[in-house]
TORDRENGU-25517 format. One record per residue (C-alpha): residue in three letters; chain; x, y, z. Coordinates in steps of 0.2 Angstrom, whole numbers, plus 5000, padded with zeros to 4 digits. Each point is the difference from the previous one (the first is absolute). Last residue first. Layout:
BEGIN
[Ala; A; [X; Y; Z]];
...
! end
This chain:
BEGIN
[Unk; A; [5119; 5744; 5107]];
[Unk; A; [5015; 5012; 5001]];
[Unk; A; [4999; 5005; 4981]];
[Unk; A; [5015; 4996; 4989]];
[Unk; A; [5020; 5004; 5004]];
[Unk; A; [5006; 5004; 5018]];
[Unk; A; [5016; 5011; 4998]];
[Unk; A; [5019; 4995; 5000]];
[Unk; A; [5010; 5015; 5009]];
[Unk; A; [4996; 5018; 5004]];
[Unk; A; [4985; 5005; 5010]];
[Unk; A; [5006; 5002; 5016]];
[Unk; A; [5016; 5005; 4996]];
[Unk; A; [5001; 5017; 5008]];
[Unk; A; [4992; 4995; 5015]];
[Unk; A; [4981; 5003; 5003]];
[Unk; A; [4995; 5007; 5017]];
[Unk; A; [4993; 4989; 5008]];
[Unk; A; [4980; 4995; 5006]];
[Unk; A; [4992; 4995; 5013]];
[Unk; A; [5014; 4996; 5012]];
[Unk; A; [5006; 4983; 5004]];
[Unk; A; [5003; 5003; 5020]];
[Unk; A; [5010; 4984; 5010]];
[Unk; A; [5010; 4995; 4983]];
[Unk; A; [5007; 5016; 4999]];
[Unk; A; [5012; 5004; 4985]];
[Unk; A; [5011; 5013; 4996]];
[Unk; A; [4998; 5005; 4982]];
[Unk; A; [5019; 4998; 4993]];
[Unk; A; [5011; 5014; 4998]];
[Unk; A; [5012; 4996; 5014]];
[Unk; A; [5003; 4981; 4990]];
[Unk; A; [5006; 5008; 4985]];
[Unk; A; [4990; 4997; 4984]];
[Unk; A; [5007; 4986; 4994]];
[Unk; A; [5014; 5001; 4985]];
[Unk; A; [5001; 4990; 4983]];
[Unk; A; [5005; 5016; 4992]];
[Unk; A; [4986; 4998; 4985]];
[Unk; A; [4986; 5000; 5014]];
[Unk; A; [4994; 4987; 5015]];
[Unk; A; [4982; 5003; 5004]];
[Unk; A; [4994; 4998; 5019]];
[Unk; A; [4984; 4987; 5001]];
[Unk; A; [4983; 5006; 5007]];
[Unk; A; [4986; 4990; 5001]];
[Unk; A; [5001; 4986; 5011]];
[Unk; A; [4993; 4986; 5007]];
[Unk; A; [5015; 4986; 5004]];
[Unk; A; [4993; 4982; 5002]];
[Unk; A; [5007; 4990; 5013]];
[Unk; A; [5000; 4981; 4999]];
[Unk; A; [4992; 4992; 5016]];
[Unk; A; [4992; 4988; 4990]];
[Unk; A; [4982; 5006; 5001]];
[Unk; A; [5011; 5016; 4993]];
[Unk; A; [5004; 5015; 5012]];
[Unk; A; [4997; 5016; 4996]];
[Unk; A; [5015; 5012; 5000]];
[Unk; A; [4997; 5019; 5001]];
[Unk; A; [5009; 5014; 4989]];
[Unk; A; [5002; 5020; 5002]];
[Unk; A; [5015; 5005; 4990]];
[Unk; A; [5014; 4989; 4992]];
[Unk; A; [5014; 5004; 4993]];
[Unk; A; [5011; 4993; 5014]];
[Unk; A; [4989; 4984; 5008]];
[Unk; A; [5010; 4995; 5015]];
[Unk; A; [4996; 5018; 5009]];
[Unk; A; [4985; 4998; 4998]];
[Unk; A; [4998; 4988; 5015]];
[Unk; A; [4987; 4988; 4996]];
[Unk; A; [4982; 5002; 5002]];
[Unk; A; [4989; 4985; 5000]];
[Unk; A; [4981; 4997; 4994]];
[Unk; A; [4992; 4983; 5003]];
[Unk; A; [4984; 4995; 4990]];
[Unk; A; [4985; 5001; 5008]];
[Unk; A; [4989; 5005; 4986]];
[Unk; A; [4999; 5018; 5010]];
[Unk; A; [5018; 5001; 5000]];
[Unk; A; [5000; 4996; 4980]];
[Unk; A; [4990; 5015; 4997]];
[Unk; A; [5008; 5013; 5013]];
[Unk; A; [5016; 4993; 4991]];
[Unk; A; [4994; 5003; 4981]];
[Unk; A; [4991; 5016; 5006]];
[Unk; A; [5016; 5009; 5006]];
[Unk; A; [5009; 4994; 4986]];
[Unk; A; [4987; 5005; 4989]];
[Unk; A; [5002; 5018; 5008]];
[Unk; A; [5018; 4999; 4996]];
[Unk; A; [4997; 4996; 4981]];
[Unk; A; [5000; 4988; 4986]];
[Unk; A; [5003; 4983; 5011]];
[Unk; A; [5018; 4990; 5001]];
[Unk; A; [5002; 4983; 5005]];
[Unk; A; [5015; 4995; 5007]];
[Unk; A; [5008; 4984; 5006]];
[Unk; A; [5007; 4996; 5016]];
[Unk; A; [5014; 4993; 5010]];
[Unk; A; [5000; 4984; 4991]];
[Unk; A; [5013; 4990; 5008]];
[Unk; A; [4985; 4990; 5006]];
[Unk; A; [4995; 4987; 5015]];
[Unk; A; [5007; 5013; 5013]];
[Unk; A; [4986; 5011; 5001]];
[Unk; A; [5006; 5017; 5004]];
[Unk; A; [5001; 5010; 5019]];
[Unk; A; [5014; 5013; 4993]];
[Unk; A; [5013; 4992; 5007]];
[Unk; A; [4997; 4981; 4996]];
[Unk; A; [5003; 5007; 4982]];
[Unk; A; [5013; 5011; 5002]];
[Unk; A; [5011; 4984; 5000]];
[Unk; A; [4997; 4996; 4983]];
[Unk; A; [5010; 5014; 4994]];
[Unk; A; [4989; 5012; 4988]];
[Unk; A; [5000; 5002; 4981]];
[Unk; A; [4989; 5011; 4991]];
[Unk; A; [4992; 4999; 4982]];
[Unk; A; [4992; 5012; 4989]];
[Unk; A; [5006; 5016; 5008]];
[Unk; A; [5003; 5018; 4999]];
[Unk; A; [4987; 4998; 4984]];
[Unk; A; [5008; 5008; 4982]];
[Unk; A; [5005; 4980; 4994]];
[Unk; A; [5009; 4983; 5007]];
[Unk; A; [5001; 5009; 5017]];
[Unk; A; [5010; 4991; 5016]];
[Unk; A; [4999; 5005; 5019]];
[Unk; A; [5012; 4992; 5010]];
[Unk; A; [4996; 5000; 5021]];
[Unk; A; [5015; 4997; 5012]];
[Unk; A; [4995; 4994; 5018]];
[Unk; A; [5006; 5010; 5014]];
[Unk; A; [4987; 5007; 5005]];
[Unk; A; [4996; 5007; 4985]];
[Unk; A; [5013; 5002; 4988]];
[Unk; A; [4995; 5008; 4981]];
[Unk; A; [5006; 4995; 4983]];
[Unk; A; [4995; 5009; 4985]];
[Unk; A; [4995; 4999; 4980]];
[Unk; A; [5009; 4986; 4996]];
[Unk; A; [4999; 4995; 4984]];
[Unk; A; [4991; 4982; 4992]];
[Unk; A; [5009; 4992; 4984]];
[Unk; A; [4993; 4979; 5005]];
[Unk; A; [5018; 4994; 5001]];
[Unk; A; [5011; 5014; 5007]];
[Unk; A; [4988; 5011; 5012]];
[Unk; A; [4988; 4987; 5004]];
[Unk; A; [5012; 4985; 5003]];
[Unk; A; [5015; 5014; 5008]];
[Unk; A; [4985; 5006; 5013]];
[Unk; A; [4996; 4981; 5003]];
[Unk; A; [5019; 4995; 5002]];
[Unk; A; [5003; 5017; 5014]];
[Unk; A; [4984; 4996; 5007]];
[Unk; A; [5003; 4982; 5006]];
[Unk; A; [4984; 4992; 5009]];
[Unk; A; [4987; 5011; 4991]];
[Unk; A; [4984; 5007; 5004]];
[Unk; A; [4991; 5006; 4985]];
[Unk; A; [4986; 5017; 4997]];
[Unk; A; [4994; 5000; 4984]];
[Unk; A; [4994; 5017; 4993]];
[Unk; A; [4988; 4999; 4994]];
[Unk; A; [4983; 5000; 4989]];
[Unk; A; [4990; 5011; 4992]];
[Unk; A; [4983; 5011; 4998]];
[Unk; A; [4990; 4989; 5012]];
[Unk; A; [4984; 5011; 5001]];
[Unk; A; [4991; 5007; 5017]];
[Unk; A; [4982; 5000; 5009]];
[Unk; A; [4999; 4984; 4995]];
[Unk; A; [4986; 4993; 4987]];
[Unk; A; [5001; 5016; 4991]];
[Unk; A; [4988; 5014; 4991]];
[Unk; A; [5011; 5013; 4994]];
[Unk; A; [4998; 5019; 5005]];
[Unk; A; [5016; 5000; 5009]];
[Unk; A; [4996; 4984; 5009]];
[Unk; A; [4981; 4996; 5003]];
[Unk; A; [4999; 4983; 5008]];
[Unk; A; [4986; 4989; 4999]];
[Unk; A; [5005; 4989; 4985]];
[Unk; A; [4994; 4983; 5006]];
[Unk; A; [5012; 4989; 5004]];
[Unk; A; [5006; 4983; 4990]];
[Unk; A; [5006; 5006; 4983]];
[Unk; A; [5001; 4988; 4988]];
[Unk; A; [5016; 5000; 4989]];
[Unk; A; [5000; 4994; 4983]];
[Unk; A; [5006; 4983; 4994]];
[Unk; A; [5005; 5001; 4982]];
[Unk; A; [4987; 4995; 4984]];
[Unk; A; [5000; 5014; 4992]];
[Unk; A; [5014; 4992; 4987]];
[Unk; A; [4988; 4990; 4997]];
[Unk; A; [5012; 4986; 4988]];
[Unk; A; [4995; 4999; 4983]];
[Unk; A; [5016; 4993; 4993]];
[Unk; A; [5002; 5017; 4988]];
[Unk; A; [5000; 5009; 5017]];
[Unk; A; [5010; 4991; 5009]];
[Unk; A; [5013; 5003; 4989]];
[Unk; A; [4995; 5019; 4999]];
[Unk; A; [5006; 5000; 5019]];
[Unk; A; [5016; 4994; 4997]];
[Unk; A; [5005; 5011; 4987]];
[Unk; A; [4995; 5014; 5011]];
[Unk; A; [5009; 4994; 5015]];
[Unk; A; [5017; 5000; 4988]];
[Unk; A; [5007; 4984; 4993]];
[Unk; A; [5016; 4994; 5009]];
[Unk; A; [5018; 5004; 4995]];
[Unk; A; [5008; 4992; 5007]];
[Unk; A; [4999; 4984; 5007]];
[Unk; A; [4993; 4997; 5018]];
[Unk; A; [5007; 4996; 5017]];
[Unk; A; [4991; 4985; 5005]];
[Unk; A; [4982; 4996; 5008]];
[Unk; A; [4994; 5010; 4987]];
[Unk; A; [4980; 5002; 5001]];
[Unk; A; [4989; 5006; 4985]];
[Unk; A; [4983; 5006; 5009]];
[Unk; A; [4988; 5006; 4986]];
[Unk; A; [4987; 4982; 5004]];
[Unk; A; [4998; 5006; 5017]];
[Unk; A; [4991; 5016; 4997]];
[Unk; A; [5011; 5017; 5003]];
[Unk; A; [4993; 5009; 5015]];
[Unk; A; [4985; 5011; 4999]];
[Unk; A; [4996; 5016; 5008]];
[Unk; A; [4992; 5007; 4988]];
[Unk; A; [5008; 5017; 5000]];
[Unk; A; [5019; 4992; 4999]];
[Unk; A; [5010; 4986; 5008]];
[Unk; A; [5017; 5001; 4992]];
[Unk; A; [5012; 4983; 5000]];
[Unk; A; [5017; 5002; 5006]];
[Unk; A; [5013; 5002; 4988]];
[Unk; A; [5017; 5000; 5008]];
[Unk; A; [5008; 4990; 5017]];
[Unk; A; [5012; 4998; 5011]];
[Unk; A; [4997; 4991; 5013]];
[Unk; A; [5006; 5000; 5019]];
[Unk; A; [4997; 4982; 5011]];
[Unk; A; [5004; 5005; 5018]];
[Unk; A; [5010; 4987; 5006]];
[Unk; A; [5012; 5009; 5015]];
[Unk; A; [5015; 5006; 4986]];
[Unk; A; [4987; 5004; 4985]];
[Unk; A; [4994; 4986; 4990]];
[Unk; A; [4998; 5001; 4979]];
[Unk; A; [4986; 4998; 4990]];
[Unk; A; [4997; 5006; 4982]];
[Unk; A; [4987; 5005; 4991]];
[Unk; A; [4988; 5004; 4984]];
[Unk; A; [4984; 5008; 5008]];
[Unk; A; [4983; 4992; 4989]];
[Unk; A; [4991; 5003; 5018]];
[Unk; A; [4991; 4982; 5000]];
[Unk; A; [5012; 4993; 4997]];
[Unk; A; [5017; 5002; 5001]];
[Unk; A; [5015; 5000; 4988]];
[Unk; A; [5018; 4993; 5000]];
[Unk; A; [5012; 4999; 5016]];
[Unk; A; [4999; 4992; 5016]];
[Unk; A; [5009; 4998; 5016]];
[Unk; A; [5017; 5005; 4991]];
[Unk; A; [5014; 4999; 5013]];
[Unk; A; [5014; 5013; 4999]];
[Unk; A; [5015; 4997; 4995]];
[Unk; A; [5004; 5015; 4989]];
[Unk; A; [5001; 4992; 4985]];
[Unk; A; [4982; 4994; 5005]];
[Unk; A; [4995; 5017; 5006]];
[Unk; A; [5005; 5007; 4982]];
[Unk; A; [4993; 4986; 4991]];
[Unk; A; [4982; 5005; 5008]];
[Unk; A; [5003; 5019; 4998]];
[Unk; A; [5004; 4998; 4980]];
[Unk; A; [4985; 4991; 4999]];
[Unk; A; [4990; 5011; 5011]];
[Unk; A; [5009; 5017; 4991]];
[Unk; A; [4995; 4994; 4983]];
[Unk; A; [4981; 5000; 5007]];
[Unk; A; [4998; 5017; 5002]];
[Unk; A; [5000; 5014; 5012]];
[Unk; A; [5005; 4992; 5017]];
[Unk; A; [4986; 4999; 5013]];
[Unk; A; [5007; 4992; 5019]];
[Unk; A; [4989; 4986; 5008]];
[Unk; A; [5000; 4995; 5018]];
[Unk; A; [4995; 4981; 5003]];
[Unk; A; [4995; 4989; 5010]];
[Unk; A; [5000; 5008; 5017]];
[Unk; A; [4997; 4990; 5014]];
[Unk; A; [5021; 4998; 5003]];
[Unk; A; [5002; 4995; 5019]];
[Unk; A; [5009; 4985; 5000]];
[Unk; A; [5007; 4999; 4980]];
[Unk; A; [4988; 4992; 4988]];
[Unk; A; [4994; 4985; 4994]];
[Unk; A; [4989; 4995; 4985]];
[Unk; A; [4995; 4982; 4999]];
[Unk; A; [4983; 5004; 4995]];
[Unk; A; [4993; 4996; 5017]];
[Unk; A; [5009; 5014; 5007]];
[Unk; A; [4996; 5010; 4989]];
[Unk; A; [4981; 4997; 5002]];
[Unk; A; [5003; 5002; 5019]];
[Unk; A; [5005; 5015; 4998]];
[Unk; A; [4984; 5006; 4993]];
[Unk; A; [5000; 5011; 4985]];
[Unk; A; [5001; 5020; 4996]];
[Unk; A; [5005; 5009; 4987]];
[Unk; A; [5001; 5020; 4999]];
[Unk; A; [5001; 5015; 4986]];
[Unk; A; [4991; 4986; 4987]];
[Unk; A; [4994; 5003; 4982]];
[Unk; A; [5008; 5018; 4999]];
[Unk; A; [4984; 5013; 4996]];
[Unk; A; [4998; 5004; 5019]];
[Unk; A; [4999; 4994; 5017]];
[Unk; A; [5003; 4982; 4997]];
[Unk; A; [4999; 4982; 5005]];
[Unk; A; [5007; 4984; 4996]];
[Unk; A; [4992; 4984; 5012]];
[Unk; A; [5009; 4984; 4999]];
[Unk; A; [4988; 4986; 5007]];
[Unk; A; [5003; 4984; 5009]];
[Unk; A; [4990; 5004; 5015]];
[Unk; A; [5003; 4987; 5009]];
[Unk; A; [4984; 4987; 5007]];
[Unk; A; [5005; 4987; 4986]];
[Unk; A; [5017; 4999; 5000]];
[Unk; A; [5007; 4985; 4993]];
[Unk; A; [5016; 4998; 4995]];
[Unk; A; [5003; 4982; 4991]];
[Unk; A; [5010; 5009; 4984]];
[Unk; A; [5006; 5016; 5000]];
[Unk; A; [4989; 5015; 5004]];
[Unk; A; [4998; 5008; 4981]];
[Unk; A; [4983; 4994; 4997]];
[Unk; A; [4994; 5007; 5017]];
[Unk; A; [5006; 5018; 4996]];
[Unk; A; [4983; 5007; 4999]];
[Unk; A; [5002; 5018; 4990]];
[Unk; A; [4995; 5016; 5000]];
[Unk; A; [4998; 5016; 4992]];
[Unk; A; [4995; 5019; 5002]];
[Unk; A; [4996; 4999; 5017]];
[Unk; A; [4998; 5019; 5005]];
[Unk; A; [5010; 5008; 5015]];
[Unk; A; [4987; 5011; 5009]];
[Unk; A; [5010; 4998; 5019]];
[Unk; A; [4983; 4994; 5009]];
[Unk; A; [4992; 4987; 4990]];
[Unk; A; [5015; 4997; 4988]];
[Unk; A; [5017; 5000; 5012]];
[Unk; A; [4991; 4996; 5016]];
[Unk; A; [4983; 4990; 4993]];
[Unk; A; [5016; 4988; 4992]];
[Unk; A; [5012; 5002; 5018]];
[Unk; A; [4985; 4991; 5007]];
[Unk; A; [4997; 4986; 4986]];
[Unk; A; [5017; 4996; 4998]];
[Unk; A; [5004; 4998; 5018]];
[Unk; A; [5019; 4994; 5000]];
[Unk; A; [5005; 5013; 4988]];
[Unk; A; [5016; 5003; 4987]];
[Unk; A; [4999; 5017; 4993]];
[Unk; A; [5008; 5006; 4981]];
[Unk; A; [5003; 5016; 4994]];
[Unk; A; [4996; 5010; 4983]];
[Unk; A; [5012; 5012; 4990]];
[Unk; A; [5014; 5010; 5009]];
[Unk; A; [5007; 5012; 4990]];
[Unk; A; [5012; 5004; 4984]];
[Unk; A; [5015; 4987; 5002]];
[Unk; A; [5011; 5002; 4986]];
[Unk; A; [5005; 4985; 4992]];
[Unk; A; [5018; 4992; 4992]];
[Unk; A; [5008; 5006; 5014]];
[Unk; A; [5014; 5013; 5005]];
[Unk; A; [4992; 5013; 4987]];
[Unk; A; [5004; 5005; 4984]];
[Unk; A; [4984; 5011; 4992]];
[Unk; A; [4995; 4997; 4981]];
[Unk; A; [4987; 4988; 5008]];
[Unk; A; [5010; 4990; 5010]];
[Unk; A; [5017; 4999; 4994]];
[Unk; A; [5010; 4991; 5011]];
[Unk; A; [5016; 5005; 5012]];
[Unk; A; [5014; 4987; 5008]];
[Unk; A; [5008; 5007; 5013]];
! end
């Protein structure tokens, strides 16, 4: 098998997949799922842009919302994206029945290994959906399909929000809509540039928060009673598991971490870094079983709070907005502690958690008879902490 250098390190791809980086909905109500995800969740728009001029020709849409929406939690530009269907639609785009998700993206470390990742996928047959730079976000890509449709990026670079709050202005996006030459000049470089040629480089969009901040959270004063402090995993149903698990696993460099059976149905569970899981994989057919909506192969996607007691007041607080909180058999979330799924104006579910198992230098789980047994009927007050708690990728920055 052919091996390449990446980094001083050979590995099986010309990339190393380090962790899932932002996510991408498709909704039918725009303007509900917008007051879910922003009002109610705490994602912050960072940018956003009306996709009108990029309709073809004679499409005219006026009562659509044609806008692209990039959101975050933290310093990255955007951790989730949402648009309208509808807007894709009219846009020419198509996708595979059941695909609303336009996008998961997987970080690599620099931008030799998205080059070398996008002539790699094209040697390997794949098909390239996209490939060069976007903007806003200033993330170097590339866009390649998974078996059902689910576009998956690659990508480096992503723009850094920091204490003001402010996106990069207009006039310091430099778009590729083609692989790039390398090499390129560094951020720096191209923020000095816009310097000498006057542009306000203060002059970014910056979030607005719409609630007051009535919450007292850990000595904080919040506008939820809890923090986003990351995103994922990414649930997938999937028509052939056998050729999506060889797809993640071969082409986009994910491991599997464990597979467990549940009536019946085999469940795969993939990691890109220390989490038990950043992706899982589940036949289509459990779907109808567990009570889902069938317009998606989304199974869900997961938000992750600071704390237990935020989880508890992230779903008491999202119950009493009315939004609609399921729980799931724990057994098809290995890894996983106390979780609750709230259920998008779409009907997408969003998985609230706090807890994710932590994989070590041995690749190993934690053995199934050691894990906290979990009953959905009785959250208690308060756990006892498990020995990983704490470990993996903090929260960087103040909560508000």
């Amino acid at each position: 098998m052919e091996k390449f250098n990446v980094g001083g390190y050979w590995l099986d791809r010309p990339f190393q997949t380090r962790r899932l980086g932002h996510f991408h909905f498709f909704s039918d109500r725009m303007a509900d799922a917008m007051h879910f995800y922003t009002n109610l969740l705490g994602f912050q728009v960072s940018d956003s842009i009306d996709m009108r001029k990029r309709f073809p020709p004679g499409v005219e849409l006026s009562e659509l919302d044609s806008t692209l929406y990039f959101a975050r939690y933290g310093g990255d530009h955007h951790a989730f994206v949402l648009c309208s269907m509808q807007m894709m639609t009219a846009r020419g785009r198509q996708f595979a029945p059941g695909v609303t998700v336009g996008q998961i993206t997987w970080q690599v470390g620099s931008l030799l290994e998205v080059v070398r990742g996008e002539e790699w996928f094209q040697k390997n047959k794949l098909q390239i959906l996209k490939s060069g730079r976007d903007t806003p976000g200033s993330n170097w890509h590339t866009y390649t399909p998974d078996p059902d449709g689910h576009p998956n990026e690659l990508y480096y670079g992503m723009e850094q929000i920091g204490w003001d709050g402010l996106s990069k202005p207009n006039a310091l996006h430099r778009g590729f809509h083609t692989p790039p030459e390398l090499p390129q000049i560094a951020e720096y470089q191209e923020i000095e540039q816009a310097v000498a040629q006057g542009v306000d480089i203060a002059s970014g969009n910056r979030f607005r928060e719409p609630r007051s901040f009535d919450f007292d959270v850990d000595g904080v004063r919040m506008p939820r009673p809890f923090r986003i402090t990351g995103i994922g995993p990414v649930r997938l149903f999937v028509d052939d598991l056998e050729t999506s698990l060889r797809f993640y696993t071969q082409r986009i460099g994910l491991r599997v971490t464990e597979e467990v059976v549940w009536n019946g149905h085999r469940c795969i569970f993939l990691r890109c870094g220390t989490e038990h899981h950043s992706l899982a994989l589940y036949p289509t057919a459990l779907r109808a079983e567990l009570g889902l909506a069938q317009r998606s192969k989304c199974f869900s996607f997961g938000v992750r709070v600071n704390d237990y007691q935020q989880l508890r007041n992230c779903v008491a607080f999202l119950e009493k907005e009315g939004v609609s909180i399921k729980h799931l058999p724990p057994e098809l979330f290995p890894g996983m502690e106390y979780c609750a799924f709230a259920a998008d104006p779409d009907g997408h579910l969003i998985q609230l958690h706090a807890y994710m198992e932590q994989v070590g230098w041995d690749g190993r789980p934690r053995p199934a008879d050691q894990r906290r047994k979990i009953d959905n009927s009785a959250w208690p007050e308060a756990l006892d902490p498990s020995s990983d708690n704490w470990c993996g990728e903090p929260f960087f920055g103040p909560w508000a």
